[in-house]
C-alpha positions as CSV (number, residue, x, y, z in Angstrom):
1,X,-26.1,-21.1,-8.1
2,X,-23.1,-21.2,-10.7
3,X,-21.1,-23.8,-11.4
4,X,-17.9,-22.4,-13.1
5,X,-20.2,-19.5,-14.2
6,X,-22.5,-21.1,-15.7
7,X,-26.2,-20.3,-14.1
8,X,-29.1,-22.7,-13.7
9,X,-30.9,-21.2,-16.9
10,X,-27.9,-22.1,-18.8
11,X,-26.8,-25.5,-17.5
12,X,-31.1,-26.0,-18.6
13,X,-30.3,-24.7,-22.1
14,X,-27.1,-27.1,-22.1
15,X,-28.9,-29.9,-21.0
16,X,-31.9,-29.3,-23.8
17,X,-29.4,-29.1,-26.3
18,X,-27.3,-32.2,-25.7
19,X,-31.0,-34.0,-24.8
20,X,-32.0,-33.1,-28.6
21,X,-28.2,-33.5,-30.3
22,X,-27.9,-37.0,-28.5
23,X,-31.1,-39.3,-27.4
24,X,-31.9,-40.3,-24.4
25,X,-29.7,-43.7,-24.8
26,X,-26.2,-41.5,-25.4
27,X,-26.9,-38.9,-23.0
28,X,-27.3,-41.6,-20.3
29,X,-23.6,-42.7,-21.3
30,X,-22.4,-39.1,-21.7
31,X,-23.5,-38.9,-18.5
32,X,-21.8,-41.6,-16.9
33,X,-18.7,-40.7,-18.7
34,X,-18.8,-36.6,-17.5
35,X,-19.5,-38.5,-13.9
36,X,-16.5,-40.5,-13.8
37,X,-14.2,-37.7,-15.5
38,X,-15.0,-35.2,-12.8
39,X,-14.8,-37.6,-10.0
40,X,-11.2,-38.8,-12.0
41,X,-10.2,-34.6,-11.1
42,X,-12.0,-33.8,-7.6
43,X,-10.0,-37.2,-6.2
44,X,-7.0,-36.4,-8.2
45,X,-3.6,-34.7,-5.9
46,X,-3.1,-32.2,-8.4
47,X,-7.1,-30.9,-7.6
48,X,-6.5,-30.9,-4.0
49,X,-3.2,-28.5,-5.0
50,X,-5.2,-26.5,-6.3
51,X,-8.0,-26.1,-3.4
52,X,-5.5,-25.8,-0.7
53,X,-3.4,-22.7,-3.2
54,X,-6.8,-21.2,-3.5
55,X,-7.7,-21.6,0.3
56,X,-4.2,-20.4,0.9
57,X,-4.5,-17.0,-1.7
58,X,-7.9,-16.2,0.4
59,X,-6.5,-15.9,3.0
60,X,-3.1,-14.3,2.6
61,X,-4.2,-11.0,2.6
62,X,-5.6,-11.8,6.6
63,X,-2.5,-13.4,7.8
64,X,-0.4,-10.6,6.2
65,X,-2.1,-7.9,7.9
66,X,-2.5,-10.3,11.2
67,X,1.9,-10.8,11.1
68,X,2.3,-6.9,10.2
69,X,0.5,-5.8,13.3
70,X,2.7,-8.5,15.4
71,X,5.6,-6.8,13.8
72,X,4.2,-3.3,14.9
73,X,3.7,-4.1,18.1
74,X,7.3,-6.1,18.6
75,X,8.9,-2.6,17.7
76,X,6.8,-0.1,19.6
77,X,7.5,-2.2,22.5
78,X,11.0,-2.1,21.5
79,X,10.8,1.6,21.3
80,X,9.0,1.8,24.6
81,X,11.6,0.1,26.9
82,X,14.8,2.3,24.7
83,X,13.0,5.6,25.9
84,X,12.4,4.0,29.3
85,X,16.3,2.9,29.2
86,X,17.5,6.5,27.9
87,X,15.4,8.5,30.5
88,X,16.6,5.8,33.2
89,X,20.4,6.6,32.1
90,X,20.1,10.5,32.0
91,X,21.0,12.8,34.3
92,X,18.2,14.9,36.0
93,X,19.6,18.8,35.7
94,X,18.0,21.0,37.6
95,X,18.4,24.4,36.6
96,X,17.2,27.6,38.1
97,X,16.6,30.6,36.8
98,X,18.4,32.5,39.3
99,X,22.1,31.2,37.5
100,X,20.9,33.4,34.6
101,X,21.4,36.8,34.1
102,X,18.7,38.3,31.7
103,X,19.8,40.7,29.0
104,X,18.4,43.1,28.1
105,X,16.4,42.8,24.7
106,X,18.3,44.7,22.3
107,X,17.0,44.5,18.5
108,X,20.2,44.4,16.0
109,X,22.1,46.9,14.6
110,X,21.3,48.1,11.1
111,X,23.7,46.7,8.5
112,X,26.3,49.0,6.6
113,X,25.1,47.3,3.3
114,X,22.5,48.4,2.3
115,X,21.4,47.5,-1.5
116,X,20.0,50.4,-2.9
117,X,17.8,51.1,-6.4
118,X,19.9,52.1,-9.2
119,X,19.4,55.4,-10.1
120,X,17.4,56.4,-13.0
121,X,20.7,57.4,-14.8
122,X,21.7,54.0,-14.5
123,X,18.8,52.3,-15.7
124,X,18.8,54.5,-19.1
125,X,22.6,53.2,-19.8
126,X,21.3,50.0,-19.0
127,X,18.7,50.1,-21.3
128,X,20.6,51.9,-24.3
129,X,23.5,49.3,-23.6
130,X,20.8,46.2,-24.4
131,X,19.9,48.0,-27.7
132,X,23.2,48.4,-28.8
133,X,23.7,44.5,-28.2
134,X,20.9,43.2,-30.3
């Protein structure tokens, strides 16, 4: 048990101390006066703000999910009846294969363009033309 996280070995400890610190006569009015200050808060509007936020933050991730899936289905039930529409509206073609005249497969024709490797030639005046450069 932990009451804003404090454990029962150290509410003990607290109590020992204040026990020693105050007498048994002032911790009986400490006591009283601690009693009254956190009933003053618990009964108080702004403490009941604050539980219903905090009930509210708990579960916002839930209801989030809970209106996103709502949301999902809305528009795949949207997108169900506009395919059902477009396939209503269409035309059915019926084609057969008897309209069509195969071709024969013939593979392209080679292009005239070939790139071809420079020549060796080449390369050498290439190469003497980027030492002349530097």
């Amino acid at each position: 048990m932990e009451i804003l996280g404090v454990g029962a070995s150290e509410l003990v400890f607290i109590l020992i101390i204040a026990l020693i610190i105050l007498g048994p006569k002032d911790m009986q009015k400490a006591g009283r006066t601690i009693g009254k200050w956190l009933r003053g808060i618990v009964t108080s509007d702004g403490w009941k703000v604050f539980q219903q936020t905090s009930r509210e933050l708990r579960t916002l991730p839930n209801r989030l999910m809970r209106e996103a899936n709502e949301e999902l289905g809305d528009v795949g039930k949207e997108l169900k009846s506009a395919t059902d529409l477009i396939k209503e509206r269409s035309p059915r073609v019926s084609v057969s294969t008897s309209q069509f005249q195969q071709a024969p497969a013939v593979p392209p024709a080679p292009a005239d363009n070939k790139i071809e490797p420079p020549s060796p030639a080449e390369t050498k005046a290439n190469e003497s033309d980027s030492k002349a450069d530097a």
